[in-house]
N, C-alpha and C positions, 0 to 999 in steps of 0.2 A: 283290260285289253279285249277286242271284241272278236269271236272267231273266227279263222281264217284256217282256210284247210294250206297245214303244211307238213312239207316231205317228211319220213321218221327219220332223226339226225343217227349219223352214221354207230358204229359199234361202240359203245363202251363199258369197257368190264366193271366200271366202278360203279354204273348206275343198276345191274345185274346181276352183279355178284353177292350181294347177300338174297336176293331173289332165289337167285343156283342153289345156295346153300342153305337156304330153308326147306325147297324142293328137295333137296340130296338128305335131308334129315329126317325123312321117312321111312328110306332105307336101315336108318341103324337098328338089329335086332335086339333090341333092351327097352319095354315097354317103358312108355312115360319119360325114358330118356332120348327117348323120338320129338316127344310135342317138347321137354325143355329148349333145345336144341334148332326148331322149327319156330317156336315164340320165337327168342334172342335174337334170329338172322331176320323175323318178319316183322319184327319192332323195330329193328334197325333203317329198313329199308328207308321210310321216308327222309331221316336225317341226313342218312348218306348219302342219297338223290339230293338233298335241299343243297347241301355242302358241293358238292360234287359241281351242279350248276351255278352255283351262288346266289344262291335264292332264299329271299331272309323269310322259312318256313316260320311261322307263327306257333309259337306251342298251345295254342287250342286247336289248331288245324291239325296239325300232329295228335294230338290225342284225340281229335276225331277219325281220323285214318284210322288207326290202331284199336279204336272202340276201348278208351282207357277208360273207364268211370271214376270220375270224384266223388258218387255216391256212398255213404259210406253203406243205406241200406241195399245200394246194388250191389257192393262186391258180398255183404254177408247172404245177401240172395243167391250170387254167386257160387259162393264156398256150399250151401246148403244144395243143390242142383248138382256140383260136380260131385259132393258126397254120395248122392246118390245113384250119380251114372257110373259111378269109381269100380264097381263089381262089372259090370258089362263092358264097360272098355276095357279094362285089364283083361279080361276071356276075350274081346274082340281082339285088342292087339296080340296079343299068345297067337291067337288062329294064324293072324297074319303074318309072325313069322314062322310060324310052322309052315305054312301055304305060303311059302315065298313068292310066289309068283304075283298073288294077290297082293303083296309090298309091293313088287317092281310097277305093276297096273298104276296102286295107288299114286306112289313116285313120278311115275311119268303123269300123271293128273293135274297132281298139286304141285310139279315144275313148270308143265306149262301154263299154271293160272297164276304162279308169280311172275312169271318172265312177261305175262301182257299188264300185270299188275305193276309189275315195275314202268315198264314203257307207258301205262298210263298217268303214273305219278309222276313221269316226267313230264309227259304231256298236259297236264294239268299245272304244272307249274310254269312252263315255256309260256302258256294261253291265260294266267294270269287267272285262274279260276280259284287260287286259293289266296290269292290278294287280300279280300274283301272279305273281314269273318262274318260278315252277313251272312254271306253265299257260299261259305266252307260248307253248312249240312248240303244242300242241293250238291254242292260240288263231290261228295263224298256218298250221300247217296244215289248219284246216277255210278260213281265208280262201281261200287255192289252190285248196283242190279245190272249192269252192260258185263260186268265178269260172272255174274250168276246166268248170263242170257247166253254166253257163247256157245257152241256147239263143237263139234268139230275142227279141232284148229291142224294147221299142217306140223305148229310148232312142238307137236306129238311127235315126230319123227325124228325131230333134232333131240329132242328130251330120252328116248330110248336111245339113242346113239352114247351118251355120255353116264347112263347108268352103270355103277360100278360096285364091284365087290360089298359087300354091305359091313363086314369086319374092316376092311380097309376103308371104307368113309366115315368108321365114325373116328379114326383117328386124324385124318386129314379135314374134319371140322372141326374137329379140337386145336388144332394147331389153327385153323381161319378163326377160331373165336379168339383166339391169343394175337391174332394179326402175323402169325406165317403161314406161306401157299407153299404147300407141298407139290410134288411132280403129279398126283392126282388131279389138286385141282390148276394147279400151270397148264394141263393137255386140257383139260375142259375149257379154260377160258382161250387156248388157243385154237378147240376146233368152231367155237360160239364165234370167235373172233371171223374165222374163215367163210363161216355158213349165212352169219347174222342177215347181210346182207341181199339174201335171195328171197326173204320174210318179207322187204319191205313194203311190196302192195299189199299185203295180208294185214298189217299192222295199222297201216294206212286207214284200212278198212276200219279197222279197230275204234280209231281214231275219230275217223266219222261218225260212225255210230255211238259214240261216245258223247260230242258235241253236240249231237240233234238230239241226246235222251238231255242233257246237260238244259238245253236250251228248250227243251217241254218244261222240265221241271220248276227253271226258272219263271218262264209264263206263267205255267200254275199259281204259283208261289204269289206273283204280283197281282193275282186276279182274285185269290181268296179275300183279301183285305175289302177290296171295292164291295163284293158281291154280298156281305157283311153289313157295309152300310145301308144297302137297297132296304 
């Protein structure tokens, strides 16, 4: 499909909602049972977008999203690396909840880079970008670097509106991981529901800039092989 700038399609809490609730797993003060929790809802994400629009997501495109490795010597690289950040993340995360406020920060950070995270994975599927597993890496890392580029987004403001109790979220994403919505997250997805729409030339924005790194990378990509033969 070739791009075409179009509108962000209207609110839906399906495409969102584990976005929300990987954001809202920041919040929970129990070291390490923050990132469990935050994995689960941000590994979910693409499937439930794929599903949600009906979009036959390819499972290597999916485990390019998610940076799944089938290496076996990349996850022992892996395991060896987190061994060793394991003492300083445990003392980082303690600080953090001690300094609660420094959670809430982080929370509102990493909610609104899932919430444009989701909107892009939809975006990218509507535009036909992960069609083609040729073009799933290009497609996957322009997503990275356009969410590692953003700045300043407005959707900071809707993201502290809906932070909540930090003992109370971690049992209301206990029950989303089991598939029921408690009255916590019911008023979240109905004030997201309410607001979503005043986002949309922001996202818009998003979108664009999304497309035009999408479509360098692509150029590049088809320019190395020639330049090869010279």
């Amino acid at each position: 499909m070739s791009p075409e700038k179009l509108a962000p399609p209207p609110f839906d809490w399906a495409i969102y909602a584990d976005a929300t609730l990987a954001g809202l797993s920041v919040l929970i003060p129990v070291p390490f049972i923050d990132s469990l929790f935050e994995t689960f809802f941000r590994r979910r994400m693409p499937g439930a977008i794929a599903r949600r629009r009906g979009y036959p997501l390819q499972p290597t495109a999916e485990l390019a999203i998610n940076h799944v490795s089938t290496s076996l010597m990349d996850r022992v690289s892996g395991c060896i690396l987190a061994g060793l950040n394991l003492i300083f993340e445990l003392i980082l995360r303690l600080v953090r909840k001690i300094l609660y406020f420094l959670t809430v920060k982080k929370s509102i950070d990493v909610l609104t880079y899932y919430w444009q995270r989701a909107f892009l994975l939809e975006h990218m599927m509507r535009m036909g970008y992960l069609d083609n597993p040729q073009q799933v890496p290009q497609a996957v890392l322009a997503l990275e670097e356009v969410l590692d580029a953003v700045g300043s987004s407005p959707l900071r403001q809707l993201a502290a509106q809906i932070i909540t109790s930090p003992w109370h979220i971690l049992r209301s994403l206990w029950q989303a991981r089991q598939g029921r919505e408690d009255a916590t997250v019911a008023e979240t997805r109905s004030h997201m529901a309410r607001t979503w729409d005043s986002f949309a030339g922001y996202l818009a924005t998003v979108a664009e800039r999304y497309d035009a790194h999408y479509a360098a990378l692509m150029a590049n990509s088809e320019e190395v092989p020639q330049s090869t033969n010279v």
